[in-house]
N, C-alpha and C positions, 0 to 999 in steps of 0.2 A: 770569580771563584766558581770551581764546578760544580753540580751538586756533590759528587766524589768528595771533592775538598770539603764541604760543609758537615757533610757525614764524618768523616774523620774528625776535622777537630769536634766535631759533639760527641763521640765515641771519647776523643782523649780528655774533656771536660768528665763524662762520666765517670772512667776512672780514676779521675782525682778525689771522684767521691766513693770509692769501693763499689764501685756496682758494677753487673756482669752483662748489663742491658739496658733498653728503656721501650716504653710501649708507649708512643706520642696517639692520642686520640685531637689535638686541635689540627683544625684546617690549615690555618692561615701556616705554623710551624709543618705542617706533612709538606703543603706547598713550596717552601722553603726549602726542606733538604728531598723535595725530591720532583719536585716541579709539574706536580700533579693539580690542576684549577678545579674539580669536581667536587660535586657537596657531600658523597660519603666516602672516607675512608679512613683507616687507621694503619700503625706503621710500627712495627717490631724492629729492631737495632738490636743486633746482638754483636758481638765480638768479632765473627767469622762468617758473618751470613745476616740479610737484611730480608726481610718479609712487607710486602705492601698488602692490605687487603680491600676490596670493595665489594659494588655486588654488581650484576648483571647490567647494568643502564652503562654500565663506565667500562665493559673489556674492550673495547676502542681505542677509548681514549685512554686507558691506561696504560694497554699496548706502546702510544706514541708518545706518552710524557713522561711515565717512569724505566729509567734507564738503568739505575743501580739497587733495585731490588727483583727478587724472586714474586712475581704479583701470582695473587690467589684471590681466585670470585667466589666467594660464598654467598650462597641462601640463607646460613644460619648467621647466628651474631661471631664477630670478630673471634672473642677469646676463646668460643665454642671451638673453633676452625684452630684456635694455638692450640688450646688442648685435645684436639680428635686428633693432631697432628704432630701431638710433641714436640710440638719446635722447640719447647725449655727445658733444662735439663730441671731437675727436682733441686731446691735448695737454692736454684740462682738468686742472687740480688738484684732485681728488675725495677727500674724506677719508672712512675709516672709523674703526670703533670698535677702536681696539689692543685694549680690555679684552677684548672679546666675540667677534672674529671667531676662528674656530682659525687655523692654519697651514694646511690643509689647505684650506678653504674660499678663504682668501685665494690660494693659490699655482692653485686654479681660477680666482678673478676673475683674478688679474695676468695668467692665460695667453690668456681668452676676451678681456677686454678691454684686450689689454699694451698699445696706445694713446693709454691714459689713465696719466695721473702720478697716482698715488695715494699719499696721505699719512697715514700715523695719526695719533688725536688720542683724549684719556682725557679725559671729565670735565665733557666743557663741557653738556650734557646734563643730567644728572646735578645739578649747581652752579645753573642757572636751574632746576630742579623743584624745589630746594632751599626755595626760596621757595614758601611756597602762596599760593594766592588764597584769596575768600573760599568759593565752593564745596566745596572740596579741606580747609578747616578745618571747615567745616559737614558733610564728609565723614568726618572724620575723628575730629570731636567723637562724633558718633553711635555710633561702631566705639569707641571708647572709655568713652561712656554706656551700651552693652551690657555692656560687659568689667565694668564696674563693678553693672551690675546680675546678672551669673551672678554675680558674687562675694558680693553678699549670697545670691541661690539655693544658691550652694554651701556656706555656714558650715553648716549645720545635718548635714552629712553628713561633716564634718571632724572626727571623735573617733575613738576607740583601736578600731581591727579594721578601718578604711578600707582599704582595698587601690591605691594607688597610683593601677594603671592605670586602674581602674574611676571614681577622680577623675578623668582623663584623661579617658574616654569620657563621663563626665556633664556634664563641661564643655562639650564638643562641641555634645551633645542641645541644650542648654539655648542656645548661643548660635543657633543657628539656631531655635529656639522662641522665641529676642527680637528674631528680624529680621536676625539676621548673613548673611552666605551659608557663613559656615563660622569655621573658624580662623587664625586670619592665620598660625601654625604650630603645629605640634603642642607642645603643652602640658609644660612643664619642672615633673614634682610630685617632688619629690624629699626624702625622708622620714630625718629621722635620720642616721646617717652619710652615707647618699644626699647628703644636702643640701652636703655640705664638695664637690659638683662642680657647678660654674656651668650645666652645662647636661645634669643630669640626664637620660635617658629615663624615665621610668614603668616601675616594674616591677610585682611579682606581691607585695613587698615591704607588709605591713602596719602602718598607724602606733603606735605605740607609745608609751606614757605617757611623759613628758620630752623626745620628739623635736621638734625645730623642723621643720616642712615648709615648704619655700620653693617658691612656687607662681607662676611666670611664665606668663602665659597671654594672649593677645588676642583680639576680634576681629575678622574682615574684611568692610567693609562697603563695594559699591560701588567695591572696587576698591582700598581705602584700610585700613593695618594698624594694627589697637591693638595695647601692649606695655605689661603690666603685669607687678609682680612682687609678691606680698606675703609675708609669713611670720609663721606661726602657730606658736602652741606647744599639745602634746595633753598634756592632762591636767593637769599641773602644770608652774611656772616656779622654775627656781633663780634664785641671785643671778648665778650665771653667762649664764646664760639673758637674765637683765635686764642685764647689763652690756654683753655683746655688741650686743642690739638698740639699748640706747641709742645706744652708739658709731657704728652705722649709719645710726640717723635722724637725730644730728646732725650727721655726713658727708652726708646727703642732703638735709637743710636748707640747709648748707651751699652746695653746688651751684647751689640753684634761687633763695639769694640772691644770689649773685654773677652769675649769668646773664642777661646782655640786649645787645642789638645792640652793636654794638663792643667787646665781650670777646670773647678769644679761647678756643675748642675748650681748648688750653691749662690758661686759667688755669681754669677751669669745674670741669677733673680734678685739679688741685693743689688749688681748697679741698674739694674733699671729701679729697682723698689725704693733705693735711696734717691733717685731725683725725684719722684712722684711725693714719696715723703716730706722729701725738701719742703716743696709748693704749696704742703701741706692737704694732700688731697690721699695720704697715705691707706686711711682706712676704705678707701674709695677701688682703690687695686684691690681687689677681692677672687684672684683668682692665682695660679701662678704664674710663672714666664712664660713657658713652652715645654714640648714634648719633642720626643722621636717621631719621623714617619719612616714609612717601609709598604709594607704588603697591608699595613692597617694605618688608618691614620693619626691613630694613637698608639706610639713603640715605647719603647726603653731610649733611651733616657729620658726622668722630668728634669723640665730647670726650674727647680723648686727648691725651699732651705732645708727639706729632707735628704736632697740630695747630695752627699759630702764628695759623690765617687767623680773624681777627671772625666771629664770627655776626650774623648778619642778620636785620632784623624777617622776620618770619611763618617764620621758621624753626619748622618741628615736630621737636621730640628728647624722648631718653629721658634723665631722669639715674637711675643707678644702681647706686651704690656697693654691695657688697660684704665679707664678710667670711668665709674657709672653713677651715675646722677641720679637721684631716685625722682621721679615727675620732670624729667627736662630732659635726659639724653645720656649716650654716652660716645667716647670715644675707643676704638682698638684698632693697631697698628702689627700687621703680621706678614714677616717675612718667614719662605722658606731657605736656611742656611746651611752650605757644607763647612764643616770644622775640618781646618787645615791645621800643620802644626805651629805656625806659628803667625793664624790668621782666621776669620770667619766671614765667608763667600757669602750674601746674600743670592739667590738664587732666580728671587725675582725680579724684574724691568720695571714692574707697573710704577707708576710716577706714588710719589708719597708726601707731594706739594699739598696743601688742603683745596678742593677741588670745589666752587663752588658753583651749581650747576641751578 
């Protein structure tokens, strides 16, 4: 999809809500419909004419990555430059982003340009990125074909006297040595009792013969984030050890069989939620299924029981069920998935055997 094409259907989403406009102030959405990667700018959308604005550091680069607005470099702040410039007529109904603007910034715009009716709106953004094209999955497949190839680089480095952080920092290395631009976030290694918290930091913490390490890591490529999650056992496996992960990957199987276009976020979290239940480790799943990824690695859709709304073909999500032991460990199991219409593509290779190293 062009950015043309992304501009319009979010112009024809607008008008579904009465509005004559919208003034996008987040990055990640400017990026989006207009394929600009720099850290200031803002974007006026009107009906008949589109305004990009930055400042001096970006007339380069905004030269060569915005193609379907009118781009204007200001000194002053953005809304100063809509209104020296009139770009709005008086009375339009101009929406912005409720999620993203502060109070602060907004009770500036209402004073500079109190002429304008301006309306909030969550989501609508956000819900058309939902959907990838074919680029944005060929984007995203590659950021997840790295993830999976540091994860074979990284096995050999996974036995007893590892040092946590130092997995952390070799992950790094090695993803930008396969072509990533980096880490889509910093790296969840968490070792041993470590492991019984979903989103570990990396400590000074060394692994230990019987620990499970649950290892979430991605990475970013072009713009676009992988999220994987595996878990390994060092040295030796109990029966406990085996019970646990089984319970896991059968909740994650789970998941990525029931998932495809018209089921809903919902139900995606109930069949994994109900085996884990089963086994009775129910209150132990403490987080939800999964998410969207895109430009962030946290998008629209959750697969969560909040979620009643379908998923939709080319939706890219995470599913990945959990299990956390408070003083013993935990286990999570995270594939990245394309929702087909009447199927769901794990995305990733890496083995999901329990790995005992």
């Amino acid at each position: 999809m062009s950015f043309n094409k992304r501009v319009d259907l979010f112009k024809q989403k607008i008008s579904e809500h009465n509005l004559d406009g919208a003034y996008i102030t987040n990055l990640t959405n400017i990026r989006y419909l207009t394929g600009f990667t720099g850290s200031a700018g803002s974007l006026l959308i009107l009906d008949n004419k589109h305004y990009f604005f930055t400042d001096g550091r970006y007339i380069e680069q905004s030269k060569n990555q915005v193609k379907n607005c009118d781009i204007h470099i200001t000194g002053s702040t953005h809304y100063q430059a809509i209104h020296s410039k009139k770009l709005i007529n008086n009375d339009s109904k101009i929406g912005f982003e409720s999620d993203y603007m502060s109070v602060g910034l907004f009770n500036q715009l209402n004073k500079t340009l109190h002429y304008i009716n301006w309306q909030p709106f969550s989501g609508i953004i956000e819900k058309i990125a939902a959907v990838k094209d074919s680029l944005e999955i060929e984007s995203l497949q590659t950021a997840i074909d790295i993830t999976d190839e540091v994860f074979l680089q990284i096995i050999p480095d996974l036995k007893e006297g590892a040092i946590e952080k130092e997995i952390a920092a070799k992950i790094s290395y090695l993803f930008k040595m396969n072509g990533a631009e980096g880490d889509s976030y910093e790296s969840i290694i968490g070792s041993g009792f470590l492991g019984a918290l979903p989103h570990a930091r990396p400590t000074d913490k060394k692994f230990e013969t019987g620990d499970f390490v649950v290892m979430d890591f991605g990475a970013l490529y072009n713009g676009y984030h992988a999220d994987m999650t595996r878990t390994v056992v060092i040295g030796k496996a109990s029966s406990k050890h085996k019970e646990i992960y089984d319970i896991v990957l059968e909740s994650q199987l789970s998941g990525i069989k029931t998932a495809k276009a018209g089921v809903t976020g919902e139900a995606v979290d109930k069949a994994c939620r109900d085996i884990i239940e089963k086994a009775g480790y129910g209150d132990k799943f403490i987080h939800s299924t999964g998410h969207g990824i895109g430009l962030e690695v946290h998008t629209y859709p959750r697969l969560s029981h909040l979620n009643k709304n379908p998923l939709l073909e080319n939706y890219v999500v995470t599913i990945e069920p959990g299990i956390y032991l408070e003083n013993w460990g935990g286990v999570r199991i995270e594939d990245d998935c394309l929702i087909k219409q009447d199927k769901c593509l794990p995305m990733n290779q890496s083995t999901k055997e329990m790995l005992i190293l």
